[in-house]
C-alpha positions in Angstrom: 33.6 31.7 86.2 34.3 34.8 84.8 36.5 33.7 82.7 34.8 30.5 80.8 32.0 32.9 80.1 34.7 34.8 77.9 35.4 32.3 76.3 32.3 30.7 75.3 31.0 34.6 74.4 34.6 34.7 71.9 33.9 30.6 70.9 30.2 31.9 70.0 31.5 35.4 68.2 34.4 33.1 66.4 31.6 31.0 65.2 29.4 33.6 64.5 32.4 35.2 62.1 33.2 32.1 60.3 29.4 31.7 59.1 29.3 35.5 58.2 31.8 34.9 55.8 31.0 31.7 54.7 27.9 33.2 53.7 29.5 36.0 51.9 31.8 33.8 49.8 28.8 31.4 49.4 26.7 34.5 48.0 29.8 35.9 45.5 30.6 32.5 44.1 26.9 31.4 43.4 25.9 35.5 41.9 24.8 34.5 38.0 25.2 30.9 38.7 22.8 28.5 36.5 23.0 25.8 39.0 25.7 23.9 41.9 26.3 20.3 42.8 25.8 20.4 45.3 25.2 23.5 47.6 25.5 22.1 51.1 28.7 20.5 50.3 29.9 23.8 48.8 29.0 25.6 52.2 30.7 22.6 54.2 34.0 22.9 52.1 33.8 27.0 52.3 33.7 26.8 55.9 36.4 24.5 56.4 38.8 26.0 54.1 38.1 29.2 56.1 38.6 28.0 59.6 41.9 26.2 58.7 43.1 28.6 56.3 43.9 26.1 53.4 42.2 27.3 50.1 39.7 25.3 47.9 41.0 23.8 44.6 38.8 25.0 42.2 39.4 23.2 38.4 38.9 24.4 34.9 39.8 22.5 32.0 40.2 24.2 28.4 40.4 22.3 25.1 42.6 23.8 23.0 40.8 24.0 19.6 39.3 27.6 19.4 41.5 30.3 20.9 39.5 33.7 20.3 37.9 34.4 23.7 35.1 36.3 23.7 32.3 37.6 26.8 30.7 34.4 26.1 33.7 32.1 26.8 34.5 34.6 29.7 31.7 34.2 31.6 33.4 31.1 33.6 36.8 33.1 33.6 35.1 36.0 34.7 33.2 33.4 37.9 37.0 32.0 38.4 38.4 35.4 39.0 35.6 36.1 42.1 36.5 33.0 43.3 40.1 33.8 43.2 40.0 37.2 45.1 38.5 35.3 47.7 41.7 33.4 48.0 41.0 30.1 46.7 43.5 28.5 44.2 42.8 28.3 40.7 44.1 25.3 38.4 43.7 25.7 34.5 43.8 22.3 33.2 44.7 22.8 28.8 43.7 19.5 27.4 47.2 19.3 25.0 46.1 15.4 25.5 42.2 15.6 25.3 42.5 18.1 22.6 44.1 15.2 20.3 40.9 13.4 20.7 38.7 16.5 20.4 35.5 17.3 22.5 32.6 16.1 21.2 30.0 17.9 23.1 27.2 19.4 21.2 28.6 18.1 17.8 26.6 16.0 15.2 29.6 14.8 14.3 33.0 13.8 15.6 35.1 17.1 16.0 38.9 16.9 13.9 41.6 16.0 16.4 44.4 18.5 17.0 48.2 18.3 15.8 50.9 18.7 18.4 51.8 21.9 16.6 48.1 23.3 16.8 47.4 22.3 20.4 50.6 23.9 21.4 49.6 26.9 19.1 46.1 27.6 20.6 47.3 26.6 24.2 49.9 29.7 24.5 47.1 31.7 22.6 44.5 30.6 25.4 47.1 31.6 28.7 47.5 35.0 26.9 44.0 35.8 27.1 43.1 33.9 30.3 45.7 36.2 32.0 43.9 39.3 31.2 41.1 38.2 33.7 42.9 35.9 36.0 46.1 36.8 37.9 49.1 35.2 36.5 51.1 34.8 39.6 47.7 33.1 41.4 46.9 30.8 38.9 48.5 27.3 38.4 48.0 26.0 34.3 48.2 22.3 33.9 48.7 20.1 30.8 46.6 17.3 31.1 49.5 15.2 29.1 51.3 15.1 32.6 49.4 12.6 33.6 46.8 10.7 30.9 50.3 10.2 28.6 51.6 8.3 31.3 48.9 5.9 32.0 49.5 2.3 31.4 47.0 0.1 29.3 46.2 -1.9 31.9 45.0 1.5 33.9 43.7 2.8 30.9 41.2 -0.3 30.9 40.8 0.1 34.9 39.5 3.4 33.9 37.0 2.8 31.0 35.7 -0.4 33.4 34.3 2.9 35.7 31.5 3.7 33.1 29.2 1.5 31.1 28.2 2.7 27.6 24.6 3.0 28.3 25.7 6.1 30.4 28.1 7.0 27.2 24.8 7.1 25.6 22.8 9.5 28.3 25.0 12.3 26.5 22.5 13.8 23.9 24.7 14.6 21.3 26.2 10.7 21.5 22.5 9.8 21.6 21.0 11.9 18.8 24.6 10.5 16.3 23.4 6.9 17.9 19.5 7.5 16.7 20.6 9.3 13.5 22.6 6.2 12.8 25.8 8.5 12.4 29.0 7.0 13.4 30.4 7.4 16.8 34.2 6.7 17.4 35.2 4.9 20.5 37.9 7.1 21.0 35.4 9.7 21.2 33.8 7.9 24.9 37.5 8.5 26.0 36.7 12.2 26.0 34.4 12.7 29.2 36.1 10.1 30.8 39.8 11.5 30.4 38.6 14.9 31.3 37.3 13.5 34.9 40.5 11.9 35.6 41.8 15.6 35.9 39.8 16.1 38.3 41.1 13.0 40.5 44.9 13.8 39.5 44.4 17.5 40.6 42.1 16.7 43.9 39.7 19.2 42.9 37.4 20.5 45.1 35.5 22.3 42.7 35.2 22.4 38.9 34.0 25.2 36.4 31.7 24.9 33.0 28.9 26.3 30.9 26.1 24.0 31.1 26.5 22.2 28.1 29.5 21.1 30.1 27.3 19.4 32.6 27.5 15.7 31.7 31.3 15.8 31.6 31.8 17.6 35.1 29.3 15.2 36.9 31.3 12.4 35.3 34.0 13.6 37.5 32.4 13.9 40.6 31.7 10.1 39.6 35.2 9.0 39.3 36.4 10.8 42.2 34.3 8.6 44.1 35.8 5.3 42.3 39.2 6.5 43.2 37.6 6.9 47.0 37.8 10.9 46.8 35.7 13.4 48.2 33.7 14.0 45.5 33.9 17.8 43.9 31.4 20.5 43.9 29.8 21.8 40.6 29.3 24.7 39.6 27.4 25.7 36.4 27.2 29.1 34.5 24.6 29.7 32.3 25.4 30.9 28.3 25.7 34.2 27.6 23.0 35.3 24.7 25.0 38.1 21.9 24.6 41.2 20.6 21.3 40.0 19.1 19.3 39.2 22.5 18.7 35.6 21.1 21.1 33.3 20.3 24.3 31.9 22.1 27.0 34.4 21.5 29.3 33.0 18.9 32.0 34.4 16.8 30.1 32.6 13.4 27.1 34.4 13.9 28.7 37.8 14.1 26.9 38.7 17.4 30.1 38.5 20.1 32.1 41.0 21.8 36.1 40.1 21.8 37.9 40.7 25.3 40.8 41.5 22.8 38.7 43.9 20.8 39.7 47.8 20.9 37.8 50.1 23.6 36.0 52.1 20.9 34.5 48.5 19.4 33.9 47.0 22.7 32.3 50.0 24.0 30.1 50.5 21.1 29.3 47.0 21.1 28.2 47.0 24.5 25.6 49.4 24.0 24.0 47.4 21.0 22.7 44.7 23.8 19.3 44.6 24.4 17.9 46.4 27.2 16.6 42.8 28.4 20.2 41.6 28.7 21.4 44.4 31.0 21.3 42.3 34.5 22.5 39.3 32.8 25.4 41.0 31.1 26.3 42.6 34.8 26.2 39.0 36.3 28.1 37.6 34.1 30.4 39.9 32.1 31.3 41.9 35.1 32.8 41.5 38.8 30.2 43.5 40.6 28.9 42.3 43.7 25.9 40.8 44.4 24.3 44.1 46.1 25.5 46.2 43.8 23.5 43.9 41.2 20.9 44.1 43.1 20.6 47.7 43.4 21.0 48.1 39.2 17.7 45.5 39.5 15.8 48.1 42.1 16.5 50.8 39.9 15.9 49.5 36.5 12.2 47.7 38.5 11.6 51.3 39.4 11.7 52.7 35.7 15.1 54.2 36.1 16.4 55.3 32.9 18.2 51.7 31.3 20.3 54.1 29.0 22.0 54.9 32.0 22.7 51.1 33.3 23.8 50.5 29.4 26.2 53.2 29.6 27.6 52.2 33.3 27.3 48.0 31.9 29.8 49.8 28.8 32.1 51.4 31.2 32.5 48.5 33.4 33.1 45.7 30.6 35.3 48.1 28.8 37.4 49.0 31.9 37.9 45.2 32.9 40.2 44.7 29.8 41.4 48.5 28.9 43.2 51.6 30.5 40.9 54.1 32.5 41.9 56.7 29.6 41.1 54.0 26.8 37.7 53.4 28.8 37.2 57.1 28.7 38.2 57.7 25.0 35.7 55.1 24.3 33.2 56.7 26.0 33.9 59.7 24.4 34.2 58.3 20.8 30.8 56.8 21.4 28.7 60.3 22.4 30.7 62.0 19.8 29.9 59.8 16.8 26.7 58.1 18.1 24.7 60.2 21.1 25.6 63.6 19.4 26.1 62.5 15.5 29.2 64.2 15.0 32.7 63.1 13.2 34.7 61.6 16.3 38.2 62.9 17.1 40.3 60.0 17.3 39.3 57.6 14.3 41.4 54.8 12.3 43.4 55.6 9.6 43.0 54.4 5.8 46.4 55.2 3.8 45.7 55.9 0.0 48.0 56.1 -3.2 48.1 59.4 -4.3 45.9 57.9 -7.6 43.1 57.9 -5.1 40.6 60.7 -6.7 37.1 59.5 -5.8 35.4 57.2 -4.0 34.9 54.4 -6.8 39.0 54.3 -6.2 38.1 53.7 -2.5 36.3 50.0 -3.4 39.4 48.1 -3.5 41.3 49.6 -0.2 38.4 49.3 1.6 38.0 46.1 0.9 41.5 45.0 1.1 41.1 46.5 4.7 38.2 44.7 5.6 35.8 47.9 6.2 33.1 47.0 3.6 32.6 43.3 3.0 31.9 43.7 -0.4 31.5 46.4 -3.6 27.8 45.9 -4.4 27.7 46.3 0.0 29.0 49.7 -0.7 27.2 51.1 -3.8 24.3 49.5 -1.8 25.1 51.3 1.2 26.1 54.7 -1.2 22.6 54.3 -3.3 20.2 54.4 0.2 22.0 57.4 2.0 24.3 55.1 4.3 27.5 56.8 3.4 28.9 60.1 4.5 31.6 62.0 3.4 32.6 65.1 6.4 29.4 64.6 7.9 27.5 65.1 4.0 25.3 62.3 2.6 26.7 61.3 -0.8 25.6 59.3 -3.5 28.2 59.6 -6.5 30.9 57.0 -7.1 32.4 59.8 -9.0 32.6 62.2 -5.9 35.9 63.7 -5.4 38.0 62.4 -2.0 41.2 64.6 -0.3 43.7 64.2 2.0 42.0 64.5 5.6 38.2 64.0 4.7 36.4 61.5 6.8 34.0 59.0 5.3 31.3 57.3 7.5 30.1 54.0 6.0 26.5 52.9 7.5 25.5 54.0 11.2 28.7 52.4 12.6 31.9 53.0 11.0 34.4 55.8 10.2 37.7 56.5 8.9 40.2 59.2 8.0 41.5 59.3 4.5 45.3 59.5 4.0 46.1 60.3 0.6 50.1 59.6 -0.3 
């Protein structure tokens, strides 16, 4: 007797221990999450995968046709790598096929298809940036020409017979061209549709997106269940807002934060955020957990200082894609020339010909550099007190420059002179 009680109390403790951590993974992988399809099942397939031990295969797919990765883009990345320090497996699907066609989501228009030579291009560009937030030896990368190049026209037909075009048409942007009366390619319905078979060729169990992804992803779920699959969970993250607090961060608009950006500029940048975006920026720019968030949202509810938060949001960002002592020259470089308005140690260098006597000769290396965007942008800059030279304001294109000085343009910017 004695002896089944043991067992049913280590049965009831094994049990007990498997819904712990389900939970915990559950809470990690849905922390800054804009929604799931659907949660239940996500518990379901947690819990399995942690009693038997096999991980869940968990799908991104990336179309090659804009390689600069910024916070924004990194927000799913950033979701993938929680999910992969839990153990699960990652696959990164690069859409060398689906890039040909070119994804039409959120376009009023359709989008130029990509060369061989330019998907190739961007897709080596892509893994060298996705590897400095996922693990390279953890992570499987997928071309989805393995298998859509190989499909037959008869399958190919099979396929497209899964979808009618009325639900084509539930897609807003193919909606609002339909309306609009502006064309809409039939190639372009092969998009969404060739992007789901990845999900059936992989078996995923889960896939990744923004959630202007969302009518693609579900469109997987849907042929998974053609093909007689288990249908895969989705999981949507919301977009990241940029440096401006209001729109979508976006290289165009000037308002993102590069993960391949130097400390000193990341740092800074950091700390331009509003202090409204503080808990979003920690949930999805960071892999904090979901008490630790919690706590920064205590603190912050209890009029704690949101300087501070900014300054620890800054470290963290910085120190997910720098050196500790890059994080902390950063740091540095940002008290020294911002918190206590003095000339920064460690600033860029501008070499200068030795003809180089004042700072109208500065206008064209400056420019040529890319440090002002424009002339009339400096003498602007020079004529309302925006530019310092050694910490003085100045005013006079005809002040003298030497070898050494430091000039300060706006509230943002300095460099070191070098004078051949």
């Amino acid at each position: 007797m004695r002896n089944e009680e043991l067992t049913t109390n280590e049965t009831r403790l094994s049990c007990e221990s498997l819904s712990q951590e389900t939970e915990r993974q559950l809470k990690i992988i849905l922390k800054g999450a804009a929604s799931v399809v659907n949660e239940e099942d996500l518990r379901a397939r947690l819990a399995r995968s942690i009693r038997s031990g096999v991980p869940l295969t968990v799908k991104l797919g990336l179309d090659p046709s804009a390689p600069d990765i910024h916070l924004g883009h990194a927000v799913v990345l950033r979701k993938l790598k929680q999910i992969q320090d839990l153990g699960h497996r990652i696959v990164i699907i690069i859409g060398d096929f689906t890039g040909k066609i070119g994804d039409p989501t959120g376009k009023s228009k359709g989008r130029r298809a990509l060369s061989d030579q330019e998907v190739l291009i961007n897709a080596q560009t892509y893994q060298e940036q996705v590897f400095r937030i996922l693990d390279r030896d953890k992570t499987v990368v997928r071309y989805n020409g393995e298998w859509l190049e190989l499909l037959t026209m008869t399958e190919i037909i099979n396929l497209a017979s899964t979808v009618t075009v009325a639900r084509m048409l539930e897609r807003d942007d193919f909606q609002n061209r339909y309306t609009h009366n502006i064309p809409i390619g039939l190639h372009e319905f092969f998009y969404p549709l060739m992007q789901a078979y990845d999900s059936v060729a992989i078996r995923a169990d889960m896939e990744l997106g923004g959630t202007d992804q969302t009518f693609n992803i579900l469109m997987g779920r849907s042929l998974q269940k053609d093909w007689q699959m288990e249908p895969q969970t989705a999981l949507f993250m919301p977009i990241l807002e940029g440096l401006d607090g209001v729109e979508k961060m976006s290289k165009s608009l000037g308002n993102y934060i590069g993960i391949l950006e130097e400390a000193q500029v990341m740092f800074k940048k950091v700390m331009e955020i509003p202090d409204s975006l503080i808990l979003k920026y920690f949930a999805l720019a960071t892999d904090i957990l979901p008490e630790e968030l919690e706590r920064i949202e205590d603190a912050l509810a209890r009029g704690e200082n949101p300087k501070d938060y900014k300054l620890l949001l800054a470290r963290t960002i910085t120190g997910l894609y720098h050196t500790p002592e890059q994080t902390r020259g950063a740091e540095e470089f940002f008290h020294q020339a911002f918190t206590n308005k003095g000339i920064p140690e460690n600033i860029p260098q501008l070499p200068l010909p030795g003809s180089c006597a004042c700072l109208q000769d500065l206008i064209s290396p400056l420019l040529a550099e890319k440090w002002i965007v424009s002339g009339s942008e400096f003498r602007r800059l020079l004529s309302q007190g925006g530019v310092r030279l050694n910490g003085v304001r100045v005013c006079d294109l005809g002040t003298p420059i030497g070898d050494g000085d430091v000039l300060k343009i706006g509230k943002k910017k300095f460099v070191r002179l070098r004078i051949s």
